[in-house]
C-alpha positions in Angstrom: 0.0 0.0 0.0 1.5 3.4 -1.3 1.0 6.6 0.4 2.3 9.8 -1.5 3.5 12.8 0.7 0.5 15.0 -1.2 -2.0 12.3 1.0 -1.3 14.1 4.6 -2.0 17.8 2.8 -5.5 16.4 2.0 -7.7 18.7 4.1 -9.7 15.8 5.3 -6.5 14.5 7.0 -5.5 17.9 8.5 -9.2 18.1 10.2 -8.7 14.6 10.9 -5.0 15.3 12.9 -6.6 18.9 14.4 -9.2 16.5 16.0 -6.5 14.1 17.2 -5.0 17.1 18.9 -8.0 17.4 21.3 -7.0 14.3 23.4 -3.5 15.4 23.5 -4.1 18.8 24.9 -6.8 17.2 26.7 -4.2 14.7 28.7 -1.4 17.7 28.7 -3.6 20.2 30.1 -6.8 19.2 31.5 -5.9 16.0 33.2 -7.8 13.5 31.0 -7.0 9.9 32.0 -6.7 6.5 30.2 -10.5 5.5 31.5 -11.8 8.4 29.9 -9.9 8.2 26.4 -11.4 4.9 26.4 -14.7 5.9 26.8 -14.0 8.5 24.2 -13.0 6.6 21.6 -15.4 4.3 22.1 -17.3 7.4 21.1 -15.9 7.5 18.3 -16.4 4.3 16.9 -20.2 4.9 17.8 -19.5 8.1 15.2 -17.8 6.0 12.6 -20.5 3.6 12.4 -23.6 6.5 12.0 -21.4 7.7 9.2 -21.4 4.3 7.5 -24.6 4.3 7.7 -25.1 7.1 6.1 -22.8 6.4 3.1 -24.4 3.2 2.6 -27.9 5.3 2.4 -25.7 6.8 -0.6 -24.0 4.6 -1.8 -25.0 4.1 -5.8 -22.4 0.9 -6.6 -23.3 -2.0 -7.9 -23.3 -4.9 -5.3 -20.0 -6.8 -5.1 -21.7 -10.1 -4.0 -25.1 -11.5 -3.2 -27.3 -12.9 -0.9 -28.2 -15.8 0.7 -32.0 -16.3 1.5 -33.6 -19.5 3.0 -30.9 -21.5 1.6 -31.1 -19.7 -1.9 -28.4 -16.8 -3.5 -30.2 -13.5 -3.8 -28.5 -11.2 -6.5 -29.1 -7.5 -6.8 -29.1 -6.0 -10.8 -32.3 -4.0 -11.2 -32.4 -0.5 -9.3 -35.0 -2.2 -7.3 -33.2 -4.9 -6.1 -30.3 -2.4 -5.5 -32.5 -0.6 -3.1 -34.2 -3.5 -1.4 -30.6 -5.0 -0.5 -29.6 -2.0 1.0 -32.1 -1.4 2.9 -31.7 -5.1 4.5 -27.9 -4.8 4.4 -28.3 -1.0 6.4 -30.6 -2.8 8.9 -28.3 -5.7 9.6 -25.8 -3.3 10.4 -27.4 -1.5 12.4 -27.7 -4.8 14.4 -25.0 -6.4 14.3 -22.5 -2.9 14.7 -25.5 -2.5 17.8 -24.0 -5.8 19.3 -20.3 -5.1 18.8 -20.7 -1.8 20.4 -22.7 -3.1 23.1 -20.1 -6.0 23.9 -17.4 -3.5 23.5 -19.0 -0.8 26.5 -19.3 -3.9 28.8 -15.8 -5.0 28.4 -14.8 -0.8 28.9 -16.5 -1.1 31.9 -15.0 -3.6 33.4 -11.6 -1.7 33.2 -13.0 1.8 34.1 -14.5 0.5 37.6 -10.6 0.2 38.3 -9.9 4.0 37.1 -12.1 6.2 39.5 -10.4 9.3 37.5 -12.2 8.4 34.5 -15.3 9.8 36.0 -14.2 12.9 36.8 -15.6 15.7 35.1 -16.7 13.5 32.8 -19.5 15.2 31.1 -17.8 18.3 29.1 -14.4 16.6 28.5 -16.8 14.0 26.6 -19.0 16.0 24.7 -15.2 18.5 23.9 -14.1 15.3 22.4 -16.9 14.0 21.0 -17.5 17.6 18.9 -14.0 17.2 17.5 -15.1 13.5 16.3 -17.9 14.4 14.3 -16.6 17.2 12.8 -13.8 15.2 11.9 -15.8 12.2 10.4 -18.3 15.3 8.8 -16.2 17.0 7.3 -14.6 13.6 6.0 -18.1 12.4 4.9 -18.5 15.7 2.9 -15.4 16.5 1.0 -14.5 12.7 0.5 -17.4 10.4 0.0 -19.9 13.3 -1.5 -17.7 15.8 -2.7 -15.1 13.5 -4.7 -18.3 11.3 -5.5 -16.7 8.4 -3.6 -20.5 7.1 -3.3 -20.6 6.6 -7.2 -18.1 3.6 -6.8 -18.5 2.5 -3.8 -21.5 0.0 -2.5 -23.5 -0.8 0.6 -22.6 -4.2 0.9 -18.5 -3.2 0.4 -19.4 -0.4 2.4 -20.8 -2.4 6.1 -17.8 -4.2 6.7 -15.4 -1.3 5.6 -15.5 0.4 9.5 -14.2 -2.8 11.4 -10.4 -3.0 10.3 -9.8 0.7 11.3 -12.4 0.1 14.4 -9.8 -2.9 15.6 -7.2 -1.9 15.1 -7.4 1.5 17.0 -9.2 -0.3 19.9 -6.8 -3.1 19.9 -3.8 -0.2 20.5 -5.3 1.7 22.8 -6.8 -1.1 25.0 -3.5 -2.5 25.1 -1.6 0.2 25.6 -4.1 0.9 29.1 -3.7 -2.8 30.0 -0.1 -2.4 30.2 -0.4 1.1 31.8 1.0 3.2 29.2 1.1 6.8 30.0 -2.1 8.6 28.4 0.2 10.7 25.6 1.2 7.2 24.3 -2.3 6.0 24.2 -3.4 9.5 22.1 -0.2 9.6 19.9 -0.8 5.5 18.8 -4.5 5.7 18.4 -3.6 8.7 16.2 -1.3 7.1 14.2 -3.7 3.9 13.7 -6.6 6.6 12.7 -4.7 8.2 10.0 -3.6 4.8 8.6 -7.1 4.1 8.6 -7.8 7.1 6.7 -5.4 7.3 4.4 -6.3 3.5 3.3 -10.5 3.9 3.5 -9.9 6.6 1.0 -7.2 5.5 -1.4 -8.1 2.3 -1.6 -12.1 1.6 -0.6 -13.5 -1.5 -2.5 -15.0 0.0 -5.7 -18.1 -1.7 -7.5 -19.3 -1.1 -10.9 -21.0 2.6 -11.4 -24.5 2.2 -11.3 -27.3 5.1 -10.1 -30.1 4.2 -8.6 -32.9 6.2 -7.0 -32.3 7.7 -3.6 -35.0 6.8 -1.0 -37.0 9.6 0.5 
């Protein structure tokens, strides 16, 4: 996988390492602790996966695979078809991302009950992190996927699975890194490094489908 030195002047990446700065000041100045970074970027993943959502509501690829129904292959070619697979492939997401995230709070909370400063002014230090998240992922979702017309090649089914890697992987640092008691700067400077790989790959190199427009639902 090739990155080109023009990638990290992308303004998408920019806003993306501006939002990454947040934790870091927020550990540096305001006393943020490894509990609540956790629960912050737990956060975000909650923010990555409304965004997918929301691209595969866009999304005008053709399908890059089919179905399976009672024991028979479902394959999507007309427009209609297109739209009724999405619609089934945007509420499985929504259910099975709904279980992952749940799954992933209880096994957060099992660590935060051992970091009492995790609670600690929790509410504003959230939602100051959480703002920088979604204006991240926003702006992202506007001058990526809808203004380089990412949606015209990409589909919903390529589209549901695409959030996991990058969600892993930048769990599976940080989480480690508080299980070996890393200081919070490392936690912020790895997951940062994980989320801009992440970034950099989603959008040089998201699965593509075959161009196709169908009708956008009301």
């Amino acid at each position: 996988m090739d990155f080109h030195p023009d990638s990290f002047t992308r303004p998408s990446v920019i806003v993306l390492l501006f939002s990454n700065l947040v934790p870091l000041i927020g550990v540096l100045f305001l006393g943020w602790s490894q509990g609540l970074l956790l629960l912050l970027y737990w956060l975000e993943s909650a923010v990555i996966g409304a965004f997918t959502l929301l691209k595969m509501r866009k999304a005008q690829g053709m399908p890059t695979g089919s179905l399976k129904v009672n024991g028979q292959t479902v394959e999507a070619k007309t427009p209609d078809q297109i739209q009724a697979m999405k619609k089934f492939l945007m509420h499985f997401f929504v259910m099975h991302f709904g279980i992952f995230m749940f799954v992933h709070l209880m096994f957060l909370l099992f660590f935060l009950f051992q970091d009492s400063s995790a609670w600690n002014n929790l509410g504003w230090n959230l939602l100051l992190g959480l703002a920088s998240t979604i204006i991240s992922h926003g702006f992202s979702y506007q001058w990526n996927y809808l203004g380089t017309r990412e949606f015209e090649r990409t589909s919903a089914d390529a589209l549901m699975l695409a959030p996991y890697p990058r969600i892993f992987l930048m769990q599976f640092a940080v989480i480690l890194g508080f299980m070996l008691n890393a200081p919070a700067v490392v936690l912020v400077v790895g997951k940062a490094v994980f989320d801009l790989g992440g970034h950099l790959y989603e959008h040089g190199n998201m699965p593509i489908a075959l161009s196709v427009r169908v009708g956008e639902e009301s």
